[in-house]
N, C-alpha and C positions, 0 to 999 in steps of 0.2 A: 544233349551233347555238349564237351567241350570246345571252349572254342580254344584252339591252340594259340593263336595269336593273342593272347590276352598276356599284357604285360605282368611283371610280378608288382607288389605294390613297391610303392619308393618309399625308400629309408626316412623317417620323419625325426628320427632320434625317439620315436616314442618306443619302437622295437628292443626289447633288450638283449645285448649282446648274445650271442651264440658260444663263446666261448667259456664253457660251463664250470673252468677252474675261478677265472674271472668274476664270473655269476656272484659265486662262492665267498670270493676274496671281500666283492663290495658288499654283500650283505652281513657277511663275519664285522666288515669295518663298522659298516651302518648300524648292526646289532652293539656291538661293543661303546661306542659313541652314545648311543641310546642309553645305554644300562650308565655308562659312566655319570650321564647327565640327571640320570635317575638319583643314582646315590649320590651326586649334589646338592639334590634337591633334599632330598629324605635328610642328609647332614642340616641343611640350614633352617628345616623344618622342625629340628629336634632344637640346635641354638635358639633358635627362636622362644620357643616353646620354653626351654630352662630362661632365657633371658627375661620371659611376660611372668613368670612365676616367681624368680626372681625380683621383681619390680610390683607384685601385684600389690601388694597393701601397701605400695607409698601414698594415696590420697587418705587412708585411713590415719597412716603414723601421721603424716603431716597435719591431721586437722587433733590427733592426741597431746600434739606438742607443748599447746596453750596446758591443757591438764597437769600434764609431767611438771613442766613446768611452774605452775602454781603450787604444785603439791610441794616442788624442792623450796619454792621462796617462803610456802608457810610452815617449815620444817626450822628453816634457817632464822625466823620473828620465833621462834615457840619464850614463851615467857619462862622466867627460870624456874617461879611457883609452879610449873607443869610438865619439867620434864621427866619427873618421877609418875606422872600421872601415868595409870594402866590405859585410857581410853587413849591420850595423846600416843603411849608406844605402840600401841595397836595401829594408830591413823600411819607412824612410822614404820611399821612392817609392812602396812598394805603397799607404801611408797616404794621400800624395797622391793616389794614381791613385782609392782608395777616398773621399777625401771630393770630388772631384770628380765621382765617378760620381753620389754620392748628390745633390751640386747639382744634377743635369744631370738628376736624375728629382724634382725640385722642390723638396727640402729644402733649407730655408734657417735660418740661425740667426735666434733671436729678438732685439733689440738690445734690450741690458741693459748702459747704461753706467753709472761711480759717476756720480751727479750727476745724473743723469735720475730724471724725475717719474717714482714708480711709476706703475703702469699694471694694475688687476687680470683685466685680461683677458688681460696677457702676462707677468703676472710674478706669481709665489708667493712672499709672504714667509714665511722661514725663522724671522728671526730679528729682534728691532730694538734698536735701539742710539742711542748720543749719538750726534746729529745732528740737520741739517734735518728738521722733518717732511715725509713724504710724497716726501724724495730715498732714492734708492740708494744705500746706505753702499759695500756690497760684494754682487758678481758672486759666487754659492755653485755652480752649477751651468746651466750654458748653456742655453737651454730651445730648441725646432724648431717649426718651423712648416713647413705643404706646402700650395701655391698657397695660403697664405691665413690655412690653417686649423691653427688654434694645436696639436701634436702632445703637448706637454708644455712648460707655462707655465717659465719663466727662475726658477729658484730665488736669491732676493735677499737682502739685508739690509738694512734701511730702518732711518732717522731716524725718532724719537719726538717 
């Protein structure tokens, strides 16, 4: 049997509304907020992702640097008895074919010219000298950049 006098339960706020356009309204919003936050995500997921792909062989380029580099300063000594040599233009092709490669995977030189305003975010000064203040005396060592982002700052010599 029922007992008629039995209260109905109290509103705890855990009930939800009875008003079924209501219902409707907060879960369209709740739905929509959801999906919006979704593809938020899914966006910065995808950034992300081109951004690590972008960046991935920087420990690689950076430890090729010392390489390149020697290749260009033993290109720049070649004796003059040797520049006709076939084995020497060969060693010179492969140097091109290697700073090409490394262009082509985004490394680029930093521009350090005499006469340009330092710049401390892409140039390290070495050393300073008579001259302009705040110009580039002299180019000490080339500095790289990949998509952007500075590898090793342009070692300079600045005006005082």
């Amino acid at each position: 049997m029922k007992d008629e006098n039995q209260n109905p339960p109290a509103d705890d706020g855990a009930t939800p509304p009875t008003d079924e356009p209501q219902v409707r309204n907060d879960f369209e919003e709740k739905y929509l907020r959801a999906y919006a936050d979704l593809e938020n995500f899914r966006k910065q997921v995808e950034r992300d992702k081109i951004e690590r792909a972008k960046f991935a062989n920087e420990s690689c380029l950076v430890a090729l640097l010392p390489v390149f580099e020697n290749f260009k300063r033993a290109s720049a000594h070649l004796p003059e008895n040797l520049k006709a040599n076939e084995w020497a233009n060969g060693i010179a092709a492969i140097e091109k074919q290697f700073e090409a490669t490394l262009a082509s995977l985004g490394l680029r030189k930093v521009e350090a010219k005499v006469g340009d305003e330092f710049d401390a975010h892409r140039h390290e000064v070495i050393a300073t000298g008579t001259g302009e203040s705040g110009k580039i005396l002299d180019l000490v060592e080339d500095g790289f950049e990949l998509n952007g982002k500075i590898l090793r700052a342009a070692k300079v010599r600045v005006g005082k």
